[in-house]
C-alpha positions in Angstrom: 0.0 0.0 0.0 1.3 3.4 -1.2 0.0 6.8 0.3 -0.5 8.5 -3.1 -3.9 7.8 -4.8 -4.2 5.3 -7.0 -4.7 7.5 -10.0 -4.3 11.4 -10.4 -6.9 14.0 -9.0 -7.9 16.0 -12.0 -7.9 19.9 -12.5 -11.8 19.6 -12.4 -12.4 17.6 -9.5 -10.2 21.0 -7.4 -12.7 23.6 -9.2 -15.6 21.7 -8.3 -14.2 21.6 -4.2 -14.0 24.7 -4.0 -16.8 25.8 -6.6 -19.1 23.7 -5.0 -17.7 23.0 -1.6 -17.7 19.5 -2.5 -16.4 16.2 -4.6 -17.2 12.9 -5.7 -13.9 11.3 -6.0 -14.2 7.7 -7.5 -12.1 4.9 -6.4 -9.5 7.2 -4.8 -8.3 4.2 -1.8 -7.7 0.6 -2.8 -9.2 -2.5 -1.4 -6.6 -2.9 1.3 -6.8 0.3 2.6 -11.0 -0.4 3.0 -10.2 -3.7 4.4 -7.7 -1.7 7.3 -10.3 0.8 8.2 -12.7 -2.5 8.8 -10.9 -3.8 11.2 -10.2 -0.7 12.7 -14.3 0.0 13.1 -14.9 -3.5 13.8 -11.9 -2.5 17.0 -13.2 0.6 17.5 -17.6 -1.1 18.1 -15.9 -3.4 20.9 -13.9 -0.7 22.4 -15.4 2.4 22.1 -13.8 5.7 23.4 -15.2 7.7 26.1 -16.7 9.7 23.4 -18.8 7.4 21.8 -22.4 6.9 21.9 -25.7 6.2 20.1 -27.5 8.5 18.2 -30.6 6.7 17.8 -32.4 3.8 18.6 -35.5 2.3 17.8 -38.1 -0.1 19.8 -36.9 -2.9 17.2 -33.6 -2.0 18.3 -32.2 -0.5 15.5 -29.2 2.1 16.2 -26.4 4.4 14.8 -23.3 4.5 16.4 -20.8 7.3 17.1 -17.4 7.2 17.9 -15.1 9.8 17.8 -10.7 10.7 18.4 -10.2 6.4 18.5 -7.7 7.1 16.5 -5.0 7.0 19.1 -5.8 3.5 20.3 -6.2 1.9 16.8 -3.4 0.8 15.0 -5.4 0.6 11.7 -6.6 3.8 12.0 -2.9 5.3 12.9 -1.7 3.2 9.5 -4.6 5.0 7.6 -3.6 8.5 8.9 -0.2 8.4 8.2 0.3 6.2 5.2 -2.8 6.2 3.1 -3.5 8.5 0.5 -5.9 10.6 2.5 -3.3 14.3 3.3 -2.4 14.2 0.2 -5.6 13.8 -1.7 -6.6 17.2 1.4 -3.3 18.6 0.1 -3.7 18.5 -3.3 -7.9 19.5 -3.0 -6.9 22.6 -1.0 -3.6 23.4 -2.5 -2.2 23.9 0.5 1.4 23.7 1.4 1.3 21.3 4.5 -1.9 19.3 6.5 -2.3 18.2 9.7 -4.5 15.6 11.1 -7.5 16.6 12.9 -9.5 14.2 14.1 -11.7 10.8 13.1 -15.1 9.7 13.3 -17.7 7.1 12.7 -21.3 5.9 11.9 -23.0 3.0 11.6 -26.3 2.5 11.3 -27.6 -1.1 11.7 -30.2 -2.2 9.0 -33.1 -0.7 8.5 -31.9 2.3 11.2 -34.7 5.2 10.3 -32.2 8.2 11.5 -31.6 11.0 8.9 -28.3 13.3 9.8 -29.8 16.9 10.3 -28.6 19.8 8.3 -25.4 21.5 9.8 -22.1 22.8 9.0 -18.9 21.3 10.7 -17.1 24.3 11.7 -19.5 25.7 14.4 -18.4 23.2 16.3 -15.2 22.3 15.9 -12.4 24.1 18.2 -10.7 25.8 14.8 -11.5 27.3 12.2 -10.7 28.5 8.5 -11.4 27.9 4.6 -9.0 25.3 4.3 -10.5 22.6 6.1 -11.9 19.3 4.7 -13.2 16.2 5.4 -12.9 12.5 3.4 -16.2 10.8 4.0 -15.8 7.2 3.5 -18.4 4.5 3.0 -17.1 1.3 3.8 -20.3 -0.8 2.3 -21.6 0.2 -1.0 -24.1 2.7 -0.4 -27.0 4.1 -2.6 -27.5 7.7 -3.7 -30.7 7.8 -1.3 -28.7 7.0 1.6 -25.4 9.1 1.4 -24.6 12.3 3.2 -26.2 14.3 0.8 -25.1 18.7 0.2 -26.2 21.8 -0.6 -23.2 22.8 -3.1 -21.5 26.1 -2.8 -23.4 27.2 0.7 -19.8 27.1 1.7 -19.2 30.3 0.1 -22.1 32.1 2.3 -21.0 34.7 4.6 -24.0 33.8 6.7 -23.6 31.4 10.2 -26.2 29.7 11.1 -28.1 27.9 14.5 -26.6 24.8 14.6 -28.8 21.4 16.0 -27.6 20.3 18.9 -26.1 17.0 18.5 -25.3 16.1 22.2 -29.5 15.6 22.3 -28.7 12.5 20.4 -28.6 10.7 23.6 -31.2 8.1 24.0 -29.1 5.9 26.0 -28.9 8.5 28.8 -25.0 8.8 28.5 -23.0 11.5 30.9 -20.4 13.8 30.0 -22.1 14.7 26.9 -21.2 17.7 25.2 -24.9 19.5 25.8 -23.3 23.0 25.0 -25.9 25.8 24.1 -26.0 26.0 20.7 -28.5 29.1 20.1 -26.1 32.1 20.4 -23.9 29.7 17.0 -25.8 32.1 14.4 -28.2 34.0 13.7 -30.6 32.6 11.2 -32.2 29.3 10.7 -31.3 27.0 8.4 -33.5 27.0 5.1 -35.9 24.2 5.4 -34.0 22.1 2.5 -35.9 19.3 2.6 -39.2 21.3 1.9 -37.9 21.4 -1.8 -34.5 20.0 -2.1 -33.9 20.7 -5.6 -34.6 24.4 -5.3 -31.4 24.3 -3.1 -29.9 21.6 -5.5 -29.1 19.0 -3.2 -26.3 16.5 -4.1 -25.5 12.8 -3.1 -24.0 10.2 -5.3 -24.6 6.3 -5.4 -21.1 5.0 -3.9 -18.5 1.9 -3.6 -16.0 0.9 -0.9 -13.1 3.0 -2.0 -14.8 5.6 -2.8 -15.1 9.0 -1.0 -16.2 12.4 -0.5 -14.2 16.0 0.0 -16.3 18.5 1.5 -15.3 22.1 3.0 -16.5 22.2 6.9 -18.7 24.9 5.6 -21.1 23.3 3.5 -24.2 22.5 4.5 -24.9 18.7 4.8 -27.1 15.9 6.0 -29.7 13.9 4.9 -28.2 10.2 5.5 -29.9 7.5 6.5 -33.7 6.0 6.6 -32.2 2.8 5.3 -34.2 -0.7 3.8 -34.4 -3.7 6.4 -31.5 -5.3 4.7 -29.0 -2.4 4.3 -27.0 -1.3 6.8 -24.2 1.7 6.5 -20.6 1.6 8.4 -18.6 5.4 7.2 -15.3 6.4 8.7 -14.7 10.0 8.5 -11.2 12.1 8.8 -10.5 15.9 9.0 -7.8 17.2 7.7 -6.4 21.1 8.4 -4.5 23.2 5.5 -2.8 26.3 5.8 -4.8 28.9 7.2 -6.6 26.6 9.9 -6.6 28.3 13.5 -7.5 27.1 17.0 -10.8 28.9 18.0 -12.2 28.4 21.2 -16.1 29.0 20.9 -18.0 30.1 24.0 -20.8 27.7 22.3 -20.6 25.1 20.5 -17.7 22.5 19.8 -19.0 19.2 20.0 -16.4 16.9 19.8 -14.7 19.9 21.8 -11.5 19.7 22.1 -10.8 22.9 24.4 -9.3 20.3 27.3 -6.8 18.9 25.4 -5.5 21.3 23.2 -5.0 23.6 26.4 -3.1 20.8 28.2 -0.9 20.0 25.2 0.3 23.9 25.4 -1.8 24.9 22.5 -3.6 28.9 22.1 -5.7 30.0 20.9 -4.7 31.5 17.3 -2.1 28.9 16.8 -2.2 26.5 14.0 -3.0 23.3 15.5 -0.3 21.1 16.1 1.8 18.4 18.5 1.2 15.3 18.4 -2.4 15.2 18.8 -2.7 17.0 15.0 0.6 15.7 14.0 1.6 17.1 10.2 1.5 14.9 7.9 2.0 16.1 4.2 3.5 18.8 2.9 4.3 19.8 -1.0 
């Protein structure tokens, strides 16, 4: 396994990031690099983090699962961080001159789960911010159009910030020491009701393949995953990458994962570029 992609991003697929805030990039990780990050998940559901915990859950017993910063305590996911393609596919989308590591995540849904990912941006909660910020959404199953994190394409480019939902109320296992931050002082406007007529906002999703994955600026507006048939259940692992101009920012709201706690005892400010070994560096052109 190499950690440059296994064929060359094209000029188009960079204007369309940043035209639209988002990219469909086919077949950009082999087979062996999906077959790490399954064992990895399949590590991380019998040893979840402190972080982790269930979004949803039905009476049938249907669920999604959240995990989030296992990273540390996964081999497989270390080996994906640091030699698989993924900084310098962030690099190369963000034509930046270095990336650091920010953090991981994951979702599964069991079949049939019902739960649909509300609208938000990324960067309202997340402890830094800046344009050049991405994440590689990953399916790990094949997954249809209908059930992929779907986007509105170029909202990224809005000055506007909006209320964010409150993801800590995902919670129905009673969990403590969940974030439960107040998120109704993140914006100031509401965000469009998108799924009143989603082409009028010109939603996007694609039908994808293990290997696949998707680039989107922590800006956009996305959501709209899930509601999935009885037979069809979806496993995604997430990373965030930071380019150049990414800065810590502590938010007096918001931040959920927040990493406020950790960055301050690894010596970080507020202002600095994120950094140590917690968002190690690990391209550079």
């Amino acid at each position: 396994m190499q950690n440059k992609p296994p064929r060359a991003i094209k000029t188009d697929e960079i204007e369309t990031f940043h035209l639209d805030g988002v990219v469909l990039l086919k077949q950009m990780f082999t087979a062996d690099w999906v077959d790490v990050l399954t064992k990895g998940l399949a590590k991380n559901s019998e040893l979840p983090t402190t972080r982790a915990r269930v979004w949803y859950r039905d009476e049938a017993g249907r669920s999604m699962f959240w995990d989030s910063q296992a990273w540390q305590s996964i081999d497989e996911y270390q080996k994906f961080i640091y030699q698989s393609p993924a900084a310098s596919i962030a690099g190369q989308l963000l034509k930046a001159r270095r990336i650091n590591f920010f953090f991981d995540a994951v979702f599964v849904r069991s079949p049939g789960t019902q739960f649909t990912t509300p609208w938000h941006q990324d960067e309202p909660y997340w402890s830094v911010e800046g344009y050049d910020t991405l994440t590689l959404w990953m399916p790990l199953v094949p997954v249809a159009k209908a059930n992929a994190l779907a986007f509105v394409p170029g909202s990224h480019r809005s000055d506007s910030v909006f209320y964010q939902y409150n993801f800590g109320s995902l919670n129905p296992d009673g969990k403590t020491d969940v974030d439960q931050s107040d998120f109704t002082n993140v914006g100031k406007l509401d965000i469009p009701d998108i799924d009143a007529d989603p082409d009028a906002f010109g939603v996007t999703s694609w039908d994808m393949q293990p290997g696949d994955c998707v680039a989107f600026n922590s800006r956009i507006i996305h959501g709209g995953s899930g509601k999935l048939d009885e037979d069809t259940g979806l496993s995604v692992f997430t990373s965030k990458w930071l380019g150049d101009d990414a800065r810590i920012k502590f938010r007096e709201c918001g931040m959920d994962p927040d990493h406020t706690d950790c960055m301050l005892a690894a010596g970080l400010k507020e202002g600095e570029r994120p950094s140590t070994d917690l968002y190690p560096q690990i391209w550079q052109r």
